[in-house]
N, C-alpha and C positions, 0 to 999 in steps of 0.2 A: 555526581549529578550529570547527567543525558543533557548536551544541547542540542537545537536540531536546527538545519538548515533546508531548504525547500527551494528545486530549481526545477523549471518548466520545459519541457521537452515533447519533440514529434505533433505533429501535426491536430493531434487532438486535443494540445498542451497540457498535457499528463504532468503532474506534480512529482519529481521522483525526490524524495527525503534522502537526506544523513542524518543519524543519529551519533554523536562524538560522546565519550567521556572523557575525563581529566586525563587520564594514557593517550590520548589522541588515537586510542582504539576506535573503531568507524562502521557501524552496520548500515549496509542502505538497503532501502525501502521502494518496493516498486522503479527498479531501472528502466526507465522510457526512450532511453536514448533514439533516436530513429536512424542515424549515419553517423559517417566518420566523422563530421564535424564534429556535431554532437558528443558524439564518446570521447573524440580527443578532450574537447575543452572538459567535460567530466572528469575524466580522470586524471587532467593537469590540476585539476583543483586538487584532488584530493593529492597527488606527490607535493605539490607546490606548500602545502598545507602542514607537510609532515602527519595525515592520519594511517592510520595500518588497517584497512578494510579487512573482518572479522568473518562477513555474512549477508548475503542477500536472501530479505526476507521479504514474501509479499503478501499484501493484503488479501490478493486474489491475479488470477491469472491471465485474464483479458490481453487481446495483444499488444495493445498502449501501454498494459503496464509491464512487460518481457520485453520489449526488445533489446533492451541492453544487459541482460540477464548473461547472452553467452559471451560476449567481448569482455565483462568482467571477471568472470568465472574464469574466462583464459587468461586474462592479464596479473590476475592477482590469485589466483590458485585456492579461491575461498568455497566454502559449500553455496548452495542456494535451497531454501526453506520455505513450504507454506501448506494448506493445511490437506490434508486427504482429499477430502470432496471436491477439491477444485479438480482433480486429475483430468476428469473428463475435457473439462476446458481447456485445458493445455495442451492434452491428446488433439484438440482440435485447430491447436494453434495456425497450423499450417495453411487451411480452409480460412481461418477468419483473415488472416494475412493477404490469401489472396481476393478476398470479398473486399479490404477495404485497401487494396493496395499498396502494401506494407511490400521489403523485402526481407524476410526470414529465411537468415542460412538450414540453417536446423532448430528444431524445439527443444528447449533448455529440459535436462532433465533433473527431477527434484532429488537431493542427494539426503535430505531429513522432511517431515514433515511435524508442522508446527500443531500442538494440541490444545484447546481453549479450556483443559480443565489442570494447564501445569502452567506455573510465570515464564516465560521465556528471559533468561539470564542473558545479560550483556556487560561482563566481568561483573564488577559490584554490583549493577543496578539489573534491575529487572522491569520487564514492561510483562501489564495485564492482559494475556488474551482473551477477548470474547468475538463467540463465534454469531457473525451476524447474515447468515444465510437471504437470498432474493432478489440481489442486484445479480449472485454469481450464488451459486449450491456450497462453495466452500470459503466464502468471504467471510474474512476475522478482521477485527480493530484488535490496535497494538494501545492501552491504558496505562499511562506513567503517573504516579497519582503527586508523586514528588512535584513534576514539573507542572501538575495541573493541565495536563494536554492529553489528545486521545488522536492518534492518526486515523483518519478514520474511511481509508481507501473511496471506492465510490457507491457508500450506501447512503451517507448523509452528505448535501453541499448546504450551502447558504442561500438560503432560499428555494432548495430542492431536494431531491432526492436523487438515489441512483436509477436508471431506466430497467425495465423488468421483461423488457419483450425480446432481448436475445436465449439462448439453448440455457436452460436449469433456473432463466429468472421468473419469479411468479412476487405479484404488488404484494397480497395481502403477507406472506411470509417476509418482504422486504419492510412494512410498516411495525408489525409485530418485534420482527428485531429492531428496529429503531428505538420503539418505545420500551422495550424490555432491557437491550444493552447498552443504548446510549442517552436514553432520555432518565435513565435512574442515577447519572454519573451527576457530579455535582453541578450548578448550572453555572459556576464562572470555568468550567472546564473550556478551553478553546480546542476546537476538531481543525485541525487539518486534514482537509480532504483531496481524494484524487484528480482533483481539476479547481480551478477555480479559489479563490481568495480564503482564507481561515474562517469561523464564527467562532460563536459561542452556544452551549446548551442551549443557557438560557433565552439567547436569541429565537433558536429552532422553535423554542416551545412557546415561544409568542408567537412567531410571525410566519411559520414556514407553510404555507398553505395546506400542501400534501399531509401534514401531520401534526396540529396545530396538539400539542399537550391540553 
């Protein structure tokens, strides 16, 4: 059984996930880290912790959700994963960095990419990829049906949706997936999303304006 933890980072308070299993094995999710503060206390967590970081996997590739991508990948020698279509975004990491005044050493480069038509393994357990294109051209949610929870980067918040007016976003393919991959998942599913507090399905499809079920 996958439990997850959720700590806020960088300036746009980006949500970056650990997912642990019983091993104290550890994949995380969207590293946001913004500085050395930041990364130190992250990854005192995780030694202080006893977990063995596995894999960085992301929802999507925006620069809030990278910048702790390559301080990890040097600290603990693990791959980093996410899905093809986001490439272009990444390729552009550099550009968005300095538009919103980030400092990026270098752009992380993807050593696997993640497919929403295979489970992505994480030793015993698996989480469900689906590919939810519009916030970003190659944004996935990670589905664990065990724990009843869906990560769900930044195409669904509570009360919102993800924005659609940066490079590759377009609204109507962002509502579409909504409705298609996350609005068919059970409704006591809770989403943890990219920014911002947890829901639930059932919440969205009552109350979320943009996309009321």
């Amino acid at each position: 059984m996958l439990n997850i933890q959720t700590f806020v980072f960088n300036p746009f308070r980006e949500n970056t996930h650990l997912l642990i299993n019983e091993k104290n094995e550890c994949w995380i999710v969207d590293p946001g880290m913004f500085d050395t503060e930041e990364t130190n206390y992250f990854i005192d967590h995780i030694n202080k912790s006893g977990f063995k970081p596995q894999a960085i996997i992301n929802t999507h590739t925006h620069i809030d959700h990278i910048l702790g991508v390559q301080a990890l990948t040097d600290a603990y020698k693990i791959p980093f994963g996410m899905h093809l279509s986001d490439v272009p975004v990444l390729n552009n990491a550099m550009n968005s960095a300095a538009m919103f005044g980030f400092q990026l050493q270098q752009t992380p480069v993807a050593n696997f990419y993640i497919d929403e038509h295979t489970p992505f393994k994480l030793g015993d357990d698996q989480l469900e990829v689906r590919f939810t294109p519009g916030h970003s051209p190659g944004s996935i949610v990670f589905y664990y049906p065990e724990g009843r929870w869906v990560i769900g980067g930044d195409v669904l918040f509570a009360g919102s949706i993800g924005r659609t007016d940066l490079p590759g976003g377009d609204f109507n393919t962002l509502i579409n997936s909504i409705r298609k991959e996350l609005f068919t998942l059970p409704d006591s599913t809770t989403v943890y999303p990219g920014h911002g507090p947890s829901t639930t399905i059932d919440a969205e499809k009552k109350y979320n304006p943009f996309v009321k079920a």
